[in-house]
Every structure is written in C-alpha cells, then in structure tokens.
C-alpha positions in Angstrom: -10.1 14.5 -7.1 -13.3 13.4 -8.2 -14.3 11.9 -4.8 -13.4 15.3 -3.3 -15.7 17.4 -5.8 -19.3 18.0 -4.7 -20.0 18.5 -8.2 -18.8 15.1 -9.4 -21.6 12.7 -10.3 -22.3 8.9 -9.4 -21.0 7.9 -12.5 -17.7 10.0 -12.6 -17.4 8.3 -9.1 -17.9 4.7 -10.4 -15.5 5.7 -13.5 -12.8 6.6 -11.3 -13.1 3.5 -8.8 -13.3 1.3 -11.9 -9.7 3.0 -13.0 -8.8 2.7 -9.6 -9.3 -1.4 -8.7 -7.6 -1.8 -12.2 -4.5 0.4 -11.5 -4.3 -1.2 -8.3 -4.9 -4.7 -9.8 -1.7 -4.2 -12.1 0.3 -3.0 -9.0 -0.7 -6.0 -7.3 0.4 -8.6 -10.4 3.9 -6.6 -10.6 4.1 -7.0 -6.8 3.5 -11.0 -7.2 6.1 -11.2 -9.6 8.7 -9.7 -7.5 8.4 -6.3 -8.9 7.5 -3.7 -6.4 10.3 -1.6 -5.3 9.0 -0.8 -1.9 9.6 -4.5 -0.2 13.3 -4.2 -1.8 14.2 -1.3 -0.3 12.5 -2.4 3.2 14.3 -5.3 2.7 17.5 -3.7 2.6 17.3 -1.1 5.0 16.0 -3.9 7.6 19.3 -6.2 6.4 21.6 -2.7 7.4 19.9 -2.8 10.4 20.6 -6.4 11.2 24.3 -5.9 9.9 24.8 -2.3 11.8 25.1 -0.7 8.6 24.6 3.0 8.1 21.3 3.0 6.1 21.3 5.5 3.3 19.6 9.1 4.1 17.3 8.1 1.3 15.1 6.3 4.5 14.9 9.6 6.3 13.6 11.2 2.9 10.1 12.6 3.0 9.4 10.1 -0.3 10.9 7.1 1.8 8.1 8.4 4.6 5.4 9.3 2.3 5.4 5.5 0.6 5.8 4.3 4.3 2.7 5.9 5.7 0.0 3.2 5.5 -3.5 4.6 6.6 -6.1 1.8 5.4 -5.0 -2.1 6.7 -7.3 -4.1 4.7 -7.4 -8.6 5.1 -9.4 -11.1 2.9 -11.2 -12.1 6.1 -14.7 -12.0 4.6 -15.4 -15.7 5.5 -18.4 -15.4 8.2 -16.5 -18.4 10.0 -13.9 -15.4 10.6 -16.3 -13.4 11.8 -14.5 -13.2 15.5 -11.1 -13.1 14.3 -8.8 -10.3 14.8 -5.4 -9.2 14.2 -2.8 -6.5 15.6 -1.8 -3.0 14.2 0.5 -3.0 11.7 
C-alpha cells in the first residue's frame, strides 16, 4: 500500500522494501528446506496427471490460480559474461 500512496515518503518506501526482501528472504530459506507448500501441491497434481488421476477441484480454485499467477520472472544472470544470454517464458 505504501508504493501505491502518493503521499508515502522515500523512507516509508525504503521501510517497506526492507520488510519486504526480509519476508521474502525467510520464504526463500523455508522453500530450501523443503517447506513451501506450492511445489507440493504442483507436484501432485502433475503426478495425477501423469497417473490419469482426477485432480482435486482445489486446482480449479481461484486460490490454486491466484498462487499460480506469476507476473515478474526474475534469474541471477547479473554476470556481464551473460550479458547475451536469454531464456524462454515460463
């Protein structure tokens, strides 16, 4: 919300990205450790695919969509070597 304000300042900004990259830091270590829930259930609907299961209607639930809808692809490709490399939509 405070990136959507006009009457937010710089600092409330740089307050909220700092609370941001740390949220998102913690998300990343509990994904590392096995611990994020949204590979699991991928994982399992893809495996009812495979097996011509019926998958659940849960992956036809707007929550199942919403955590589904990626709109930023980031890569660690800042090497300048890199600097012509590309990859495909995801």
């Amino acid at each position: 919300r405070v990136w959507c304000s006009n009457s937010s300042t710089v600092e409330e900004k740089m307050e909220a990205l700092r609370m941001a990259s740390k949220e998102h830091s913690r998300l990343v270590k509990l994904s590392a450790q096995g611990k994020g829930v949204d590979r699991h259930l991928f994982a399992l609907k893809c495996i009812a695919k495979k097996n011509n299961i019926p998958t659940p209607e849960f992956f036809c639930s707007k929550s199942w969509k919403t955590l589904n809808h990626t709109i930023l692809s980031t890569s660690n490709c800042g090497n300048p070597a890199l600097r012509l490399f590309g990859f495909g939509p995801v």
